[in-house]
N, C-alpha and C positions, 0 to 999 in steps of 0.2 A: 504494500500500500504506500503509495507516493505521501509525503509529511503534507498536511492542509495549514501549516503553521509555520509564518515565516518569522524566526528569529535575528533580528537586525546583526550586523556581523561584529564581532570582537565578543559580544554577550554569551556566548556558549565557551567560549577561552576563558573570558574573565570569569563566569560563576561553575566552573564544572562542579562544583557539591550540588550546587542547586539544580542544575539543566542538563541531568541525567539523562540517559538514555530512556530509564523506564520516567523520568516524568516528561520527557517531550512526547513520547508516549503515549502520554495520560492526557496533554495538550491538544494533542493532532484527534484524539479520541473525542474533548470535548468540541474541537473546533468547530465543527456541524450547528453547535446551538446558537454560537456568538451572536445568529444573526436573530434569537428572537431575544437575547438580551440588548440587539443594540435597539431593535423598535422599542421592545419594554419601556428602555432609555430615555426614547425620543420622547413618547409617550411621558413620559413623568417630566421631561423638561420642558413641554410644553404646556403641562397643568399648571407647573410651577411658573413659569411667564404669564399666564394666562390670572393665576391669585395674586401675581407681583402688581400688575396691569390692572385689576381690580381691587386690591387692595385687602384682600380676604386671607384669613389665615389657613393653614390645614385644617383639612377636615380628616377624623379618623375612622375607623372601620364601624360600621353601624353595623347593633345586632347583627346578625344571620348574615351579615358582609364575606366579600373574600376579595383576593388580592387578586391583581393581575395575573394572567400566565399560573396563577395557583388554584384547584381546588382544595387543596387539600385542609386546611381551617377556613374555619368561620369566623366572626367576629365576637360570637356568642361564646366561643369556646376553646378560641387560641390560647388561654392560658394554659387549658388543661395539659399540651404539648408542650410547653417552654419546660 
C-alpha cells in the first residue's frame, strides 16, 4: 500500500523515536478520515464566525443533543461515559 501521508522532509531524521515505522503506519491508516475532520472543522469555524458576527455566546448540548460526526452520547447522558 502506497503511504496516503506526506511527511515534510528532514521531520522523519529529526524525530525517529516518534515517526516510526509502525506509527506512520498508524498515520497512512488514519489518513482516509482527515477529510471528514477537516469539514467537521470548517463547520465549527464557521459557527464560531457566524456567534463572533452576532455577538452570541456558545451554546451547549441540549438534553437528548449529540455532536457532530458522533452518535455515540447524548446530551442527557454524556457524563455517564466520561
Amino acid at each position: 500500500m502506497a503511504p496516503s501521508l506526506e511527511i515534510r522532509r528532514g521531520l522523519a531524521e529529526a524525530y525517529p523515536d516518534v515517526l516510526t515505522a509502525a506509527a506512520r503506519d498508524a498515520l497512512d491508516a488514519l489518513a482516509p478520515l482527515d477529510g471528514d475532520r477537516r469539514e467537521l472543522m470548517a463547520a465549527r469555524m464557521a459557527r464560531r464566525l457566524e456567534r463572533a458576527r452576532h455577538g452570541r455566546r456558545i451554546e451547549y448540548f441540549r438534553s437528548g443533543g449529540t455532536a457532530s460526526g458522533v452518535d455515540l452520547w447524548r446530551g442527557h447522558d454524556r457524563r455517564r461515559h466520561l
